[in-house]
C-alpha positions as CSV (number, residue, x, y, z in Angstrom):
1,X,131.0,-30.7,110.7
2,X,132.9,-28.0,112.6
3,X,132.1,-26.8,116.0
4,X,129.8,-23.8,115.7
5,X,130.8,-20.4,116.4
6,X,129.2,-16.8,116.4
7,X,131.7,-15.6,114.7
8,X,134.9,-18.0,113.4
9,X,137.7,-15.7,113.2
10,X,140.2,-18.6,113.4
11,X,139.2,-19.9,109.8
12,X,139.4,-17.0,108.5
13,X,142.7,-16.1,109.2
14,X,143.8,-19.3,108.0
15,X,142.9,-18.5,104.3
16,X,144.8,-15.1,104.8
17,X,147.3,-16.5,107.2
18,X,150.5,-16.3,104.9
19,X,149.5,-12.3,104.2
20,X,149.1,-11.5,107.5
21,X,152.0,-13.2,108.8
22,X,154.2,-11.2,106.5
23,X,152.6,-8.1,106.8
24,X,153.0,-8.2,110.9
25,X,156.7,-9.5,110.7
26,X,157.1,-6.5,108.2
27,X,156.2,-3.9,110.6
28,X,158.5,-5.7,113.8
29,X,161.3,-5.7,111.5
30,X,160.7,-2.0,110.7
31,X,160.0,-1.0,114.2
32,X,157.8,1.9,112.6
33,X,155.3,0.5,115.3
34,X,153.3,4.0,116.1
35,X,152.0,6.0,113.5
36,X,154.3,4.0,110.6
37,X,153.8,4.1,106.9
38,X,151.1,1.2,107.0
39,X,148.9,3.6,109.2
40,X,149.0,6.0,106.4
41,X,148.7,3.7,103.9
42,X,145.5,2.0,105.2
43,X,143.9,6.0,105.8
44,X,144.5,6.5,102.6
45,X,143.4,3.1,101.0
46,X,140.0,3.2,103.7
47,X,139.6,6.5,102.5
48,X,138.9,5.5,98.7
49,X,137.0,2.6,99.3
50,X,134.8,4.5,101.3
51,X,135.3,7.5,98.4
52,X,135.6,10.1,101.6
53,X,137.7,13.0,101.9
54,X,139.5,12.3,105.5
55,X,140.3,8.6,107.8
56,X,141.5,9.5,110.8
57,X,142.3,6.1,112.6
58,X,142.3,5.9,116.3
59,X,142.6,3.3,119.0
60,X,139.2,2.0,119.1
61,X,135.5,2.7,118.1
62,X,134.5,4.4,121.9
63,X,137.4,6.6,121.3
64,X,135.6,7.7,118.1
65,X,132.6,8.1,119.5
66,X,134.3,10.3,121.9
67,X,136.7,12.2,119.9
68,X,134.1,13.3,117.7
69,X,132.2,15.0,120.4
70,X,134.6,16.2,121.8
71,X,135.9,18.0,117.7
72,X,132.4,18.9,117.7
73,X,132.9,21.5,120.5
74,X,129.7,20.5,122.7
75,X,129.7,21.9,126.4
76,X,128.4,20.0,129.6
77,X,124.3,19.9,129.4
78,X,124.3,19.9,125.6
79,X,122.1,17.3,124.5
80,X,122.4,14.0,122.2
81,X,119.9,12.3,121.0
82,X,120.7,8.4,120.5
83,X,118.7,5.3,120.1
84,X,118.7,3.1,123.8
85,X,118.4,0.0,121.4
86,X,122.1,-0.4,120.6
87,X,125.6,-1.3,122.5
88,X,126.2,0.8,125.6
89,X,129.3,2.6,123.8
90,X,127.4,4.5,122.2
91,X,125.9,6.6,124.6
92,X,128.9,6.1,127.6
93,X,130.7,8.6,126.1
94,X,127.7,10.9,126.0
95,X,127.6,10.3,129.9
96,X,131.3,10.7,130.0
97,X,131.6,14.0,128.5
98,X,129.1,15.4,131.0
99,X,126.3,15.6,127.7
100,X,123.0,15.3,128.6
101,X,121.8,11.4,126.3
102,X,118.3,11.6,124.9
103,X,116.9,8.3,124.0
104,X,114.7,7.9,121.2
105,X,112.8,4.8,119.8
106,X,113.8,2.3,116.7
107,X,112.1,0.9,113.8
108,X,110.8,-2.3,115.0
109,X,111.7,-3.9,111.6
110,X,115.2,-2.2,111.0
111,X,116.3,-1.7,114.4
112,X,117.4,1.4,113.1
113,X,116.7,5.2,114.5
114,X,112.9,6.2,114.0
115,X,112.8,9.5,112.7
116,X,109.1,10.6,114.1
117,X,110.7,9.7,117.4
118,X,113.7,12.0,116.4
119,X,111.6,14.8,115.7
120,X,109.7,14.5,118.8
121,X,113.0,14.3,120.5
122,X,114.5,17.6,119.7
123,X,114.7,20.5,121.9
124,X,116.8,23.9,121.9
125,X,119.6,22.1,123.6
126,X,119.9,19.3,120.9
127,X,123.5,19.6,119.7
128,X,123.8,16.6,118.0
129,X,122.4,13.5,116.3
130,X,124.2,9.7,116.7
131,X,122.4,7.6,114.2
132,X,123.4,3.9,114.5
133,X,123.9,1.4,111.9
134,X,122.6,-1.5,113.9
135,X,123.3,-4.9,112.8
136,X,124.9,-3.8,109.8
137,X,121.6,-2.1,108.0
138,X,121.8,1.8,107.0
139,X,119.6,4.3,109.6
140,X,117.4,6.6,107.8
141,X,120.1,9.2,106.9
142,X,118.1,11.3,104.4
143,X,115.5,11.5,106.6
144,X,117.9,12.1,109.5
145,X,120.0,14.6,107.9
146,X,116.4,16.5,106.8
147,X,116.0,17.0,110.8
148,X,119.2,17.6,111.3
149,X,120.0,20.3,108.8
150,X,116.9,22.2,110.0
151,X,117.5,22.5,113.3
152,X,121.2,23.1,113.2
153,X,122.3,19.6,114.6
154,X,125.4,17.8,113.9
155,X,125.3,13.9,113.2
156,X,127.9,11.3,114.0
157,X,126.6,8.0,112.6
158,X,128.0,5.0,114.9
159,X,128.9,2.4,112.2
160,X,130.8,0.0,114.4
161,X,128.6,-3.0,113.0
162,X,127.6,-1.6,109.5
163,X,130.9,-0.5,108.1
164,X,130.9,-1.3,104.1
165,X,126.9,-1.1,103.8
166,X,125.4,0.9,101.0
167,X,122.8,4.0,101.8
168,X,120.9,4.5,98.7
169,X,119.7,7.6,98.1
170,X,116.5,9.0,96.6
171,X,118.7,10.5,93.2
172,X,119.8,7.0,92.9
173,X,123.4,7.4,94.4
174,X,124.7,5.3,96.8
175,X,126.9,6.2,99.7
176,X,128.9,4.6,101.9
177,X,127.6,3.8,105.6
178,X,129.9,6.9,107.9
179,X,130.2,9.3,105.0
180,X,126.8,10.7,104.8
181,X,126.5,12.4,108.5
182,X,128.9,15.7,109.7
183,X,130.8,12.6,110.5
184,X,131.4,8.9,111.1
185,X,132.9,6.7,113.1
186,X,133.3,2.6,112.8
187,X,135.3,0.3,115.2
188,X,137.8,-2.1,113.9
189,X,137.3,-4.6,117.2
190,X,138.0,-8.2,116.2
191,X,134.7,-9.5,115.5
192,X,133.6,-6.7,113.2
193,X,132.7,-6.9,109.4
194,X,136.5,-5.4,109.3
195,X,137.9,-5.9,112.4
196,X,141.4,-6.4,113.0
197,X,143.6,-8.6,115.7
198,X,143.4,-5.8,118.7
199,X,141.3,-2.7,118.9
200,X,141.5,0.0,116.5
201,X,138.9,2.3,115.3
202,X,138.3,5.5,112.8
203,X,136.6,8.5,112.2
204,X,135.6,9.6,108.7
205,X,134.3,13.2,107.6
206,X,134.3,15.5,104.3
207,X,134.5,17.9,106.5
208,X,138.1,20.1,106.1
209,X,138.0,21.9,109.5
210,X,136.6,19.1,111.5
211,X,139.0,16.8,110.2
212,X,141.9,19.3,111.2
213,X,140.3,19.3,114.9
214,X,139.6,15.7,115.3
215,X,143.3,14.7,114.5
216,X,144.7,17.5,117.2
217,X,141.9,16.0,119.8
218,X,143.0,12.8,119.1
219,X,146.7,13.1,119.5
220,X,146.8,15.1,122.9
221,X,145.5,18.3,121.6
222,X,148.1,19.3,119.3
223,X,149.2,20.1,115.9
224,X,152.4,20.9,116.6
225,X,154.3,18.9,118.5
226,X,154.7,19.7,122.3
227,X,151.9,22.8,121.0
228,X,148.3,21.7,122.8
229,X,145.6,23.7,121.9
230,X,143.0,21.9,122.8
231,X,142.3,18.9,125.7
232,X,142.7,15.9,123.8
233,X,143.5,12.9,124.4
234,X,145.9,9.5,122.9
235,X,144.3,7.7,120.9
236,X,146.4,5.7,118.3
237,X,145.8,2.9,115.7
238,X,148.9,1.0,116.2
239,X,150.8,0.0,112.8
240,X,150.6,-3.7,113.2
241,X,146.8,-3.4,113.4
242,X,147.2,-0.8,110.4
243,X,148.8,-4.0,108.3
244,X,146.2,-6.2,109.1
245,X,143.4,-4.4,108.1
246,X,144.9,-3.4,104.7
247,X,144.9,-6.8,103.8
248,X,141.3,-7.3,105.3
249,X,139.8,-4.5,102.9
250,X,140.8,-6.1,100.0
251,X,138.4,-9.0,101.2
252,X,135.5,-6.7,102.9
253,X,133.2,-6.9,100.0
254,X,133.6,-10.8,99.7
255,X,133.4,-11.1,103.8
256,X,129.6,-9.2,103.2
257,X,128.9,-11.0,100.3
258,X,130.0,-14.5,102.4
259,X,126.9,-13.3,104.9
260,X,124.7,-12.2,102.8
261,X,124.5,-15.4,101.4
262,X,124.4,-17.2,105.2
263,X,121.2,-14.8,105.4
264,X,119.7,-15.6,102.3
265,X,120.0,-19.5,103.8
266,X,118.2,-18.3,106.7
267,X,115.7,-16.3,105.5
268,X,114.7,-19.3,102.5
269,X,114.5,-21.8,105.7
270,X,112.5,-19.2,108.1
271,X,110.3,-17.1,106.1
272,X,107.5,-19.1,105.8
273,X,107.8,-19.8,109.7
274,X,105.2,-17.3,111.6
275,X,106.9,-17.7,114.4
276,X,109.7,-15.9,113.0
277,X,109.9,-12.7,111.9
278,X,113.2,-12.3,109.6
279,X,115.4,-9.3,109.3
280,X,114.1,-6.6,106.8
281,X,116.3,-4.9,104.3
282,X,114.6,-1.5,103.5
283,X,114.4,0.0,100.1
284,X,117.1,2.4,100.6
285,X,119.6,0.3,102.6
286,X,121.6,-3.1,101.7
287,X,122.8,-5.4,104.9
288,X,126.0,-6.3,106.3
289,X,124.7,-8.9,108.2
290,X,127.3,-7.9,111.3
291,X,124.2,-9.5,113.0
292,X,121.9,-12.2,111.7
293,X,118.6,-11.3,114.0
294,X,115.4,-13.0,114.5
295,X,112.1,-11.2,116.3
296,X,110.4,-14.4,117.8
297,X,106.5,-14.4,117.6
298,X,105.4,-16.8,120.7
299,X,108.0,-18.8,121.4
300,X,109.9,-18.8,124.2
301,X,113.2,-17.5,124.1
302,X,115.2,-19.1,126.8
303,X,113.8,-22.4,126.0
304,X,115.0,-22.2,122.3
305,X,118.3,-20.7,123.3
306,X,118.3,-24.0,125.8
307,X,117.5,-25.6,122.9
308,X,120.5,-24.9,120.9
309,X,123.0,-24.5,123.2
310,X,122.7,-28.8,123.9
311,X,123.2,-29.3,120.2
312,X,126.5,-27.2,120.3
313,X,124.8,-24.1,118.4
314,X,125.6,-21.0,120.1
315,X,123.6,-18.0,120.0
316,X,122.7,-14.4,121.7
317,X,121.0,-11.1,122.7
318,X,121.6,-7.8,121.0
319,X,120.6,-6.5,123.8
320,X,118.9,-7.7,126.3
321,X,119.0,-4.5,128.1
322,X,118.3,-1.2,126.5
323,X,120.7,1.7,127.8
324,X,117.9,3.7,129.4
325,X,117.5,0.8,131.9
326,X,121.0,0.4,132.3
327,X,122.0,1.2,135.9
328,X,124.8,3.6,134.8
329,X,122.1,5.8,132.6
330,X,119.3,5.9,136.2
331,X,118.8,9.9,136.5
332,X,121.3,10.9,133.7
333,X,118.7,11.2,130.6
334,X,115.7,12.9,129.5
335,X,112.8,10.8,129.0
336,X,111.1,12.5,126.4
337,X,109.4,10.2,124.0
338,X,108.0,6.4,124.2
339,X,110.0,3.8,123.7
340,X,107.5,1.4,122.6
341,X,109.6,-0.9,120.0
342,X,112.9,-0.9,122.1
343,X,111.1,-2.3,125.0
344,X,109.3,-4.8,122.7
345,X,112.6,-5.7,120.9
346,X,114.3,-6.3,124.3
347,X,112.2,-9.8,125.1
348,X,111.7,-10.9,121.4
349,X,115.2,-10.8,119.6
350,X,117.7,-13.4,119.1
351,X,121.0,-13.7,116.9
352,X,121.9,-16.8,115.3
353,X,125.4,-17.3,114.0
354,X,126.6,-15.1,111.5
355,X,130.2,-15.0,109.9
356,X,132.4,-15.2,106.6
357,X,133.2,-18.9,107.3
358,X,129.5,-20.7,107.5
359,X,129.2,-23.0,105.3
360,X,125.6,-25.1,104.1
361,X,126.3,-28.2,106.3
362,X,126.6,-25.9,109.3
363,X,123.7,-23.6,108.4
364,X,121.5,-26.6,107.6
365,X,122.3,-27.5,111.2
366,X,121.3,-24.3,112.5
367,X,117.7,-24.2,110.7
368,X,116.7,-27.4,111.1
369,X,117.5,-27.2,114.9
370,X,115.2,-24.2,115.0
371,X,112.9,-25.6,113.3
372,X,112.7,-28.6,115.1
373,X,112.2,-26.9,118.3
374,X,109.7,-25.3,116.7
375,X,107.6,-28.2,115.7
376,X,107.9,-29.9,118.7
């Protein structure tokens, strides 16, 4: 059996290894290295599989957090309502910006934003909404956009970890996870459903005039050259990275297909276990599995992380530290509504591997050294 891995990025590239080899020896032989034709060949190839109007790709998924913000035209004590249960990215460049974060509570069975806690949340100074995708399952958007759209709010859905999941709507028509919001972004980091060999990142909107303003942000506050308009700042998806993910979107639907079927294993093997409570898929969502998280019910986490670390199985916390206890965030947030589930989540979840290459022998591993410990 092969050594396990949280993610096995090494096997995968070996099955597209004669692709991207010629794809990145394409772009050094054509120098085009900035801003080349495969950067505007993947925007416009992202841009139809995710059937939106604009792709602007930038450097990384923090930058398009940022960027969009900053498009967005919010002012220093402008509030942003975000969920503490999620990467710190999220709401850094809230802080960053001089915003003002509002932390609301999650779903204790999606880990996705709560809308009664959104609701709760707003205020007059609530400029805008940043929905995240956790794990790789769809937030709430109708219910979020409802709020939203009566109160005047913008929303930037942070779909780092759920890019290529489905949002089902109640007319029966499915979108794509960072189209439905004023805007999206998703981060193309390595590890990611589509993640490339660096960092890269994008933001996606149907929105004409935003579109126009995040691309001058983005590339130092102009739209004519040596013209700024605006304080931007450089934020660039280099064309090597640009080559690689093309060839990775032609394989993003079998990559979530590939975990969906390592979570189906997991869920066969540990949903009769009351111990374990498995990850939900909601009626309106489907799963990317960026994450394959357990809630444990009684059992001691360390020990069972113990546990599988001596058999060679690694695993991990998503997170063990909510941002509103993060010592960066202490003084610099409203505390406005309970955070009941996110401090519950905190002590009780655990990630398992999850990746395109898993294959039975190694998740029959995995299970039966949970449940082992279990049973002991």
């Amino acid at each position: 059996m092969k050594n396990l891995q949280l993610v096995d990025l090494k096997t995968q590239y070996e099955k597209i290894e004669n692709e991207v080899n010629t794809a990145v020896l394409n772009v050094l032989k054509s120098t085009a290295f900035i801003n080349g034709p495969e950067v505007k060949s993947f925007q416009t190839e992202f841009e139809s599989y995710l059937n939106v109007k604009h792709v602007i790709p930038v450097a990384n998924g923090t930058d398009a957090l940022q960027i969009s913000l900053m498009a967005l035209g919010l002012k220093p004590g402008d509030e942003v309502i975000s969920p503490s249960f999620t990467y710190i990215a999220t709401a850094e460049v809230i802080g960053l910006l001089n915003l003002t974060p509002v932390f609301v509570d999650v779903d204790k069975e999606t880990f996705c934003m709560d809308p009664d806690s959104l609701k709760a949340a707003i205020s007059p100074k609530t400029k805008a909404i940043v929905p995240v995708h956790l794990y790789g399952h769809c937030a709430p958007m109708e219910e979020i956009m409802e709020i939203a759209n009566e109160h005047g709010i913008a929303v930037i859905e942070d779909t780092a970890q759920g890019i290529g999941s489905n949002y089902k709507g109640k007319d029966g028509v499915s979108k794509k996870a960072g189209t439905i919001g004023t805007v999206g972004t998703t981060s193309f980091f390595p590890s990611k459903n589509l993640g490339c060999y660096g960092d890269g990142g994008a933001i996606m909107t149907n929105d004409d005039d935003l579109a126009a303003m995040i691309r001058m942000v983005s590339n130092h506050g102009q739209s004519k050259r040596y013209y700024h308009d605006v304080i931007g700042v450089n934020s660039r998806l280099d064309s090597i990275q640009a080559a690689i993910l093309r060839i990775k979107l032609k394989h993003l639907d079998t990559y979530l297909s590939d975990r969906n079927k390592a979570a189906s294993f997991y869920n066969n093997e540990f949903s009769e276990r009351p111990e374990l409570t498995v990850p939900k898929t909601a009626n309106y969502s489907d799963h990317g599995f960026h994450q394959y998280t357990l809630i444990l019910n009684g059992v001691d986490r360390n020990d069972l992380m113990n546990h599988l670390d001596k058999k060679g199985i690694p695993s991990n916390i998503y997170y063990p530290l909510p941002v509103h206890e993060q010592k960066s965030f202490e003084g610099k947030f409203e505390e406005r509504v309970s955070l009941e589930n996110t401090d519950y989540l905190k002590l009780k979840v655990i990630s398992l591997p999850m990746h395109t290459e898993l294959d039975d022998e190694q998740l029959e591993f995995i299970t039966s050294s949970v449940i082992e410990f279990l049973d002991q």
